[in-house]
C-alpha positions as CSV (number, residue, x, y, z in Angstrom):
1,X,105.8,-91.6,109.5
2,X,109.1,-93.1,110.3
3,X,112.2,-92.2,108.5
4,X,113.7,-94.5,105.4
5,X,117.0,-95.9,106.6
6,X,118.2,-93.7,103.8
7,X,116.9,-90.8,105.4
8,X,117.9,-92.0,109.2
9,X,121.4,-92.4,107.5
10,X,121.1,-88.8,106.1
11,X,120.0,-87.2,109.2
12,X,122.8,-88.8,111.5
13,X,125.6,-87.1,109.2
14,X,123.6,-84.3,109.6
15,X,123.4,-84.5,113.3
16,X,127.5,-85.0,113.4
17,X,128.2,-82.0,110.9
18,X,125.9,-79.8,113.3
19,X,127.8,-81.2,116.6
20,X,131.4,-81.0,115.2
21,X,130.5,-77.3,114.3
22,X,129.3,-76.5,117.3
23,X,132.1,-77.9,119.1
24,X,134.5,-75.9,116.9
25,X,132.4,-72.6,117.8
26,X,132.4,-73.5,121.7
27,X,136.5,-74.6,121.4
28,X,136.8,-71.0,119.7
29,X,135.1,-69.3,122.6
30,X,137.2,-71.3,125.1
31,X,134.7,-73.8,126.5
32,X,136.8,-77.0,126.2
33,X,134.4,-79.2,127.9
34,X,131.7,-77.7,126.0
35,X,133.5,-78.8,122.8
36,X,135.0,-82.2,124.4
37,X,131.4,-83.0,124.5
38,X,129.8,-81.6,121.5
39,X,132.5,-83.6,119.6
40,X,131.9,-87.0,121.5
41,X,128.1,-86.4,120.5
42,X,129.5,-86.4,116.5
43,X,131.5,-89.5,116.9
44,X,128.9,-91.3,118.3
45,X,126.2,-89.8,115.9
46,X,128.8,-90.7,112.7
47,X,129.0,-94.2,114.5
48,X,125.7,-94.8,114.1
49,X,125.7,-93.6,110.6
50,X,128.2,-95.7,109.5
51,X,126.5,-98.7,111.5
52,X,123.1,-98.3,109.9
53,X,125.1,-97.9,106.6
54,X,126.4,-101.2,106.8
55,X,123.2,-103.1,108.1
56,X,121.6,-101.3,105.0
57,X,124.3,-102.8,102.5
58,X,124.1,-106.2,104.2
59,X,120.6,-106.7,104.0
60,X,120.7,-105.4,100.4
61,X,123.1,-108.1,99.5
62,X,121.3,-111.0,101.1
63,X,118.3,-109.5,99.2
64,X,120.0,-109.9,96.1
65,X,121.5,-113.1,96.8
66,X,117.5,-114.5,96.6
């Protein structure tokens, strides 16, 4: 059963918060590219977040709009 774009939204900030700590454990232990691309993973998963977030509230306003 496919996730609610609520829920997709949800899980990507999820996704991020799990990456960025993980980067900050491998930066701690010294693995720098580890981390460079632990965090890069974040970024892109809060991008997405943030993009579905705004398709969500456009549709919701052209919904309204009818």
């Amino acid at each position: 059963m496919p996730l609610s774009p609520h829920n997709r939204i949800a899980e990507l900030h999820n996704l991020a918060a799990h990456a960025h700590n993980a980067a900050a454990v491998a930066h701690g232990k010294g693995d720098h590219p580890s981390a460079h691309e632990l965090s890069r993973q974040a970024l892109e998963h809060s991008m997405n977040a943030h993009k579905l977030s705004q398709e969500l509230a456009t549709k919701a306003a052209t919904l309204s709009k009818v």
